[in-house]
C-alpha positions in Angstrom: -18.4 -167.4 32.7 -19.8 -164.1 32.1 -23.2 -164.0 29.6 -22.7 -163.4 26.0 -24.6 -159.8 25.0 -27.2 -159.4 22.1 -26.5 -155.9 21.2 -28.5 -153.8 18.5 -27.4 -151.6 16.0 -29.3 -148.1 15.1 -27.1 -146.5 12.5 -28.8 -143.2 12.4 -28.1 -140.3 9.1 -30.1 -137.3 9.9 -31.8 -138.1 12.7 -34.1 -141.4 10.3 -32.9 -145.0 11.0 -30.5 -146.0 8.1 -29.3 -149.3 6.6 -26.4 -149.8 4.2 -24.3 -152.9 2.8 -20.9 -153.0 2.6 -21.1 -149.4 4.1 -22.6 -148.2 0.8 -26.4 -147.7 -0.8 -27.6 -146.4 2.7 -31.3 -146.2 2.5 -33.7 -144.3 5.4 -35.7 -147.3 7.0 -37.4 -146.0 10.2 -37.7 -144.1 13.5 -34.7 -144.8 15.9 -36.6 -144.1 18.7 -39.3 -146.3 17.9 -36.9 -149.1 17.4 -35.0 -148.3 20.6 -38.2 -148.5 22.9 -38.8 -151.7 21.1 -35.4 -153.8 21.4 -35.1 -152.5 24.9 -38.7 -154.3 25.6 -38.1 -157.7 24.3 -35.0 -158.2 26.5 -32.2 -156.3 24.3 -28.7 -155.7 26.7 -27.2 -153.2 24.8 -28.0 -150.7 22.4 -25.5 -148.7 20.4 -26.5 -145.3 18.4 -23.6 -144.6 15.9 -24.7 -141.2 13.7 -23.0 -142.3 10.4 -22.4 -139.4 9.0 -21.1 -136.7 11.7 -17.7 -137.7 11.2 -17.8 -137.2 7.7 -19.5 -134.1 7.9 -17.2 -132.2 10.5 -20.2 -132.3 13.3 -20.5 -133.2 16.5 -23.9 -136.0 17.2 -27.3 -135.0 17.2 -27.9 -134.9 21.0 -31.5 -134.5 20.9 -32.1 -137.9 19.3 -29.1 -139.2 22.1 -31.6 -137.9 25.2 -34.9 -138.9 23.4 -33.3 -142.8 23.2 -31.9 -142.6 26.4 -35.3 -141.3 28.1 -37.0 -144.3 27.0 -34.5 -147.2 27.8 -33.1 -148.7 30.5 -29.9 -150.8 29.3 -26.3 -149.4 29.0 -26.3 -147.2 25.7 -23.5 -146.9 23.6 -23.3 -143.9 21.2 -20.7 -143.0 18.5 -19.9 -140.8 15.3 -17.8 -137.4 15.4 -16.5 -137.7 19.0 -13.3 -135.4 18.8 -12.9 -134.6 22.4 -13.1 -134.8 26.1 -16.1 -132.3 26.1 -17.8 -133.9 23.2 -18.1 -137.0 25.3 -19.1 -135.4 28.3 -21.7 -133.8 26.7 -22.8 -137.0 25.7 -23.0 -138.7 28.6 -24.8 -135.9 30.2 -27.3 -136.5 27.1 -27.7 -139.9 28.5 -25.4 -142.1 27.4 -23.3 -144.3 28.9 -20.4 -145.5 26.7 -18.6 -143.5 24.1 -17.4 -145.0 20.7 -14.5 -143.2 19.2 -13.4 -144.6 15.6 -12.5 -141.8 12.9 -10.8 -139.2 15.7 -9.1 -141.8 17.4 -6.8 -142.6 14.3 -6.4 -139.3 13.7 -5.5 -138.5 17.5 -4.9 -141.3 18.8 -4.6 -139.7 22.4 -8.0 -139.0 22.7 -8.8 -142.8 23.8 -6.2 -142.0 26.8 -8.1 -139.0 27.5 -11.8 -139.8 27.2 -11.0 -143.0 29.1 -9.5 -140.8 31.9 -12.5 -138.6 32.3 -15.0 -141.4 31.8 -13.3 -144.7 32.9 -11.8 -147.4 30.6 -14.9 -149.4 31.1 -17.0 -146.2 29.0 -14.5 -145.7 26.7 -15.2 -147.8 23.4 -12.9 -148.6 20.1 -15.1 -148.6 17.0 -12.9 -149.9 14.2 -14.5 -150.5 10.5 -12.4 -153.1 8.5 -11.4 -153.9 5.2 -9.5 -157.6 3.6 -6.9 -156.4 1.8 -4.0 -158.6 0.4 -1.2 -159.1 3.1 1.6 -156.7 2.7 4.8 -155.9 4.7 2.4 -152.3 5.9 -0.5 -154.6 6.7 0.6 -157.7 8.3 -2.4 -159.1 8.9 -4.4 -158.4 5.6 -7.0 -156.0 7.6 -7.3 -152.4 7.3 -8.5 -150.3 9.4 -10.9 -147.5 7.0 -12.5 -143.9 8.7 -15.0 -141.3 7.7 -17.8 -144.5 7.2 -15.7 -146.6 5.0 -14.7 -143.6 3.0 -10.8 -142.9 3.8 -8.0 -146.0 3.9 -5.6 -145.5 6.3 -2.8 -148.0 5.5 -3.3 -148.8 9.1 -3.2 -152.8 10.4 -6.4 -153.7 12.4 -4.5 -155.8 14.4 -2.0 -153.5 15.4 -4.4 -151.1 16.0 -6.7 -153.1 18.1 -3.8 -154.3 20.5 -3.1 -150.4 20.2 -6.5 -149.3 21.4 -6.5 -151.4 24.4 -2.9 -150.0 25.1 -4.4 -146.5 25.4 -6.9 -147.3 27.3 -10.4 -149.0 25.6 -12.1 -150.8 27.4 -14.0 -152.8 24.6 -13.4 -153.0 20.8 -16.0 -152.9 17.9 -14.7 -154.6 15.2 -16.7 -153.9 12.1 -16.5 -155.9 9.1 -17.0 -153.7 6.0 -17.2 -156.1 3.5 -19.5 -158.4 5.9 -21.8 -155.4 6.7 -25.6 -155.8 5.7 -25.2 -158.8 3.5 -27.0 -161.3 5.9 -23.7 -163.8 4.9 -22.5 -164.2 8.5 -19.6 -162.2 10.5 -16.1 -161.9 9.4 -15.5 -164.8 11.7 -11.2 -165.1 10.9 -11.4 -161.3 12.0 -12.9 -161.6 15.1 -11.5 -164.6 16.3 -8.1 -162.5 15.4 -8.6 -160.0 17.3 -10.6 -161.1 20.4 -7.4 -163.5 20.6 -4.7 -160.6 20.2 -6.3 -158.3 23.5 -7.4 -159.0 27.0 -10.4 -156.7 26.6 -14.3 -157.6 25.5 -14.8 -158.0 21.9 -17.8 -157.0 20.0 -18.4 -158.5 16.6 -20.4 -156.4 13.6 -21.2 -156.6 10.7 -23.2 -159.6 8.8 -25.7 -161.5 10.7 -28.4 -162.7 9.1 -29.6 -166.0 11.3 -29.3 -167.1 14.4 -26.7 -169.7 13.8 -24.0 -166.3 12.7 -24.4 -165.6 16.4 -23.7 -168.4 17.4 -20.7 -169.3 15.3 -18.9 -166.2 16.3 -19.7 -166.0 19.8 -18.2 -169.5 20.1 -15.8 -170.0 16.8 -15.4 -166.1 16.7 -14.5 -165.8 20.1 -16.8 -162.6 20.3 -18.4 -161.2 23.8 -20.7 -159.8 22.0 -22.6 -159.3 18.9 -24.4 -156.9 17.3 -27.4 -157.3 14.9 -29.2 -154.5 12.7 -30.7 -155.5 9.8 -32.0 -159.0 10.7 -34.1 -157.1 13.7 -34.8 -154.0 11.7 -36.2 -155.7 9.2 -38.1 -158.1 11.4 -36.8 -161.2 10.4 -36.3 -162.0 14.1 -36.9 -160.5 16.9 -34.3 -160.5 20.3 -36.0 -163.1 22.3 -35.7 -165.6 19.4 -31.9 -164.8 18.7 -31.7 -165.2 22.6 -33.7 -168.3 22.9 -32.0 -169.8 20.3 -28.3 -169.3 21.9 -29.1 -170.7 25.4 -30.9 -173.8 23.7 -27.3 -174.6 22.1 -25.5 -174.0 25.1 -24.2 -170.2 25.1 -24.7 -168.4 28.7 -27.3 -165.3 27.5 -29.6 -163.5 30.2 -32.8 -164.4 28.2 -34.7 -161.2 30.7 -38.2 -162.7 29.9 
């Protein structure tokens, strides 16, 4: 059985760490590189930088805040926001980092999962999809919506369909983010994940609502998740990575504790 991953979150709007809930009231809380060097010392596995704005605002990432995180850790570094193309995410691996999240782009063009994953390998190429419950409909079978520009457009598009869709074109791991979970501390969007994690052969990361230890734990088992991925309850140091770790080998879930 292959280890579960803790991974952490840095949302980053203008180059300052940034927080929101339910993808709304997004408030400036920190220095991402600060908090990078930090996770990646107490035994984090993966560390994903999504620039929350870039899509919204017609820009490509900020690559000098990419290659200052990626000069000071040492774990696989997922980055995301505005990725429109082929040379945007070769530029960004040359910055340093080693996956690519597409999410607004890719249901726009959907081809550009087929041709980032070319260029960079399935196992680089990353699905970010932000979620909304809505009531079940004949359009949206299974009562998830898939929403771009950071929770900002609809796009009367099915989550399910469009995570079994993802992995068609080539993804090699889906982000399913849980709008109405995100930054309430209430737990994951655990029907969701399980969904979805059930519906494709590929990993599975869940985001969006953890709060305690025991979320982690109830959607890397009940969820079905591969991973999951925690920002507020480590950027607000309510617990730090080797507790959330310790806590998840103690009940039985395969981690690499790393300390």
């Amino acid at each position: 059985m292959l280890s579960k991953r803790v991974i952490a979150c840095l949302d980053v709007r203008n180059g300052k760490l940034a927080k929101s809930v339910k993808f709304v009231d997004t408030k400036d809380i920190g220095d991402p590189l600060e908090k990078a060097k930090q996770y990646y010392e107490q035994g984090l596995d993966e560390l994903v930088f999504y620039d929350i704005t870039a899509s919204s605002d017609g820009r490509g990432i900020m690559l000098e805040v990419v290659e200052a995180v990626a000069a000071n850790i040492f774990i696989p570094f997922s980055v995301g926001g505005g990725i429109a193309s082929v040379e945007d995410a070769t530029s960004l691996r040359l910055a340093g980092a080693e996956k690519i999240n597409v999410n607004s782009q890719a249901v726009k063009n959907p081809a550009i999962i087929t041709d980032i994953a070319r260029a960079i390998g399935s196992q680089s190429t990353i699905l970010s999809m932000d979620v909304l419950a809505v009531e079940v409909s004949d359009a949206i079978p299974s009562g998830y919506e898939i929403v771009i520009h950071g929770g900002r457009t609809r796009t009367g598009l099915d989550a399910l369909a469009w995570a079994k869709r993802g992995e068609e074109l080539g993804a090699g791991e889906l982000v399913v983010n849980s709008i109405d979970a995100d930054g309430t501390g209430d737990g994951y969007e655990l029907r969701l994940t399980r969904m979805v994690a059930e519906a494709v052969s590929i990993p599975v990361i869940a985001s969006g609502g953890a709060g305690k230890p025991e979320h982690l734990y109830d959607v890397l088992t009940e969820g079905k998740a591969d991973a999951a991925l925690v920002a507020s309850m480590v950027h607000y140091g309510h617990y730090t990575v080797p507790q959330l770790k310790r806590y998840l080998h103690d009940r039985g879930v395969k981690v690499r504790l790393g300390y």
